[in-house]
MARTORPA-781397 format. One record per residue (C-alpha): x, y, z; residue number from 0. Coordinates in nm, 3 decimals. Example, Ala and Ser with C-alpha at 12.3 -4.5 7.8 and 13.67 -1.06 7.14 Angstrom:
REM MARTORPA-781397
SITE         X         Y         Z   pos
SITE     1.230    -0.450     0.780     0
SITE     1.367    -0.106     0.714     1
This chain:
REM MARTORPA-781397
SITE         X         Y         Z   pos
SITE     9.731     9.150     6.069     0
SITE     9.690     9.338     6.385     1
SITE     9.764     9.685     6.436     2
SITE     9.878     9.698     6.756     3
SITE    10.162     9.901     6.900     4
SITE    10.391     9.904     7.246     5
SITE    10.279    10.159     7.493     6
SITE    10.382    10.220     7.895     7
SITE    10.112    10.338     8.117     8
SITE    10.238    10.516     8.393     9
SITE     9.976    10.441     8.674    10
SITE     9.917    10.607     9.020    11
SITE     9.849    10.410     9.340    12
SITE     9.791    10.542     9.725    13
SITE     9.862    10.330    10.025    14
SITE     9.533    10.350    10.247    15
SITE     9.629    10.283    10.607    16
SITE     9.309    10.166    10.813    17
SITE     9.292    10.083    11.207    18
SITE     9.454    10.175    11.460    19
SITE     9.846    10.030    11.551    20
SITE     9.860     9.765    11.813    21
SITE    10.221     9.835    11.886    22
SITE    10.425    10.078    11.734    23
SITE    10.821    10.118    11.761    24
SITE    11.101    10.382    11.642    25
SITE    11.037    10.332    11.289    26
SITE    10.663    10.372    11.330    27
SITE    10.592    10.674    11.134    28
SITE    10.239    10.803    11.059    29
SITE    10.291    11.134    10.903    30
SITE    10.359    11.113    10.534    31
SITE    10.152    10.917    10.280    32
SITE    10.266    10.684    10.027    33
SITE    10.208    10.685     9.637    34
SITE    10.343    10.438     9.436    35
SITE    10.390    10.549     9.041    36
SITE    10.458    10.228     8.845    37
SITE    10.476    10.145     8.463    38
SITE    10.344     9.888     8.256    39
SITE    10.389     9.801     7.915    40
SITE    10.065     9.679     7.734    41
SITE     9.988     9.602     7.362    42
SITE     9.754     9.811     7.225    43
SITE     9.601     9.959     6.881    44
SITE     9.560    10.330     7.018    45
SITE     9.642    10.529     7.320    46
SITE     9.287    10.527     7.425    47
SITE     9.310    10.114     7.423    48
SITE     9.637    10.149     7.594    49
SITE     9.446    10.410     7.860    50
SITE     9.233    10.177     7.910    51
SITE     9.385     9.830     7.961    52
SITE     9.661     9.990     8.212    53
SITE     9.346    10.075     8.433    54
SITE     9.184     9.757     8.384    55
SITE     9.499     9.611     8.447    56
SITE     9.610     9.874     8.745    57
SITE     9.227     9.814     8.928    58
SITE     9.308     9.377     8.954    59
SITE     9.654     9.498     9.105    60
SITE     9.490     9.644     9.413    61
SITE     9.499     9.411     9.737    62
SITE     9.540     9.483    10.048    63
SITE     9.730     9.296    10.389    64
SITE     9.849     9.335    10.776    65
SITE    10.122     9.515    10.776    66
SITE    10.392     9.477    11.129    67
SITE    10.111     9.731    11.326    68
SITE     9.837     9.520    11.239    69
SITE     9.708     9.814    11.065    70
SITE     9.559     9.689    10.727    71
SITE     9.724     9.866    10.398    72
SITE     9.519     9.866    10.083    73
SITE     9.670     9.976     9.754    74
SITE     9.460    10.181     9.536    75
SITE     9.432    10.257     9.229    76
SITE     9.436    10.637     9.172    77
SITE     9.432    10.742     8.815    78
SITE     9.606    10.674     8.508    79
SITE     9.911    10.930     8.516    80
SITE    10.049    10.943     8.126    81
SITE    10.044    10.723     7.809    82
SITE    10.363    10.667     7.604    83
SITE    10.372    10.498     7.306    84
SITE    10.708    10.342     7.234    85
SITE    10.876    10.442     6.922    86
SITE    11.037    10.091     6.816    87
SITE    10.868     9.786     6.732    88
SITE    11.133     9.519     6.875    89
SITE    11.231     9.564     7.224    90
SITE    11.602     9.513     7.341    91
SITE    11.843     9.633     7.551    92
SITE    11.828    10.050     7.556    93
SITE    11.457    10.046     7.406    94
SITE    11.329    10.382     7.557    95
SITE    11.001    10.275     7.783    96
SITE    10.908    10.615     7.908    97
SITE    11.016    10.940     7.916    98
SITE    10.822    11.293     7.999    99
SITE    10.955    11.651     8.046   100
SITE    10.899    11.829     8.344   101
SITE    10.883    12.217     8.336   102
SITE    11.025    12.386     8.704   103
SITE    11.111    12.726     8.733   104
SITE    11.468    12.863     8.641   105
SITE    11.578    12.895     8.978   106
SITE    11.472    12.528     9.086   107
SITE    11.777    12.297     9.150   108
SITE    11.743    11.970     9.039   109
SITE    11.713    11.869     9.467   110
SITE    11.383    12.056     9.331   111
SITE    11.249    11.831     9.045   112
């Protein structure tokens, strides 16, 4: 009988932009970068299993391609953001896959969070 429990790993990723543009146009815009935070749900028998299978599984997800500049994007993996072990066995409709708490200071808005 196997042990194993339902867990999302909330994984990081950064869009590395290489080269230079051949062409760019009005919506050619150079001066933010972009992460990508993105969840998986794995099987595991621990949260250190879980840790690492969502990398193992986050590092074959990188690739890389052209993009409309000819400037060649490769996603990253960065780092494995948060663990979350699910608290019910079957999963249906409303099964809670993540959730974290996030601390700001009193006078933060939530435009803030």
């Amino acid at each position: 009988m196997s042990n194993k429990k339902w867990f999302v790993v909330a994984l990081l990723y950064e869009s590395v932009h290489n080269g230079e543009p051949k062409q760019v146009d009005e919506n050619y815009d150079n001066s933010t970068e972009t992460y990508e935070e993105s969840h998986l749900l794995v099987k595991a028998e621990s949260s250190e299993d879980a840790t690492l299978l969502g990398k193992k599984l986050g590092q074959e997800a990188e690739h890389d391609y052209k993009n409309q500049y000819e400037e060649t994007v490769c996603w990253k993996l960065v780092k494995v953001l948060d663990v979350f072990e699910l608290m019910d066995e079957e999963l249906k409709t409303g099964t809670e896959v993540y959730s974290r708490y996030i601390l700001a200071p009193r006078e933060s808005g939530t435009q803030d969070i």
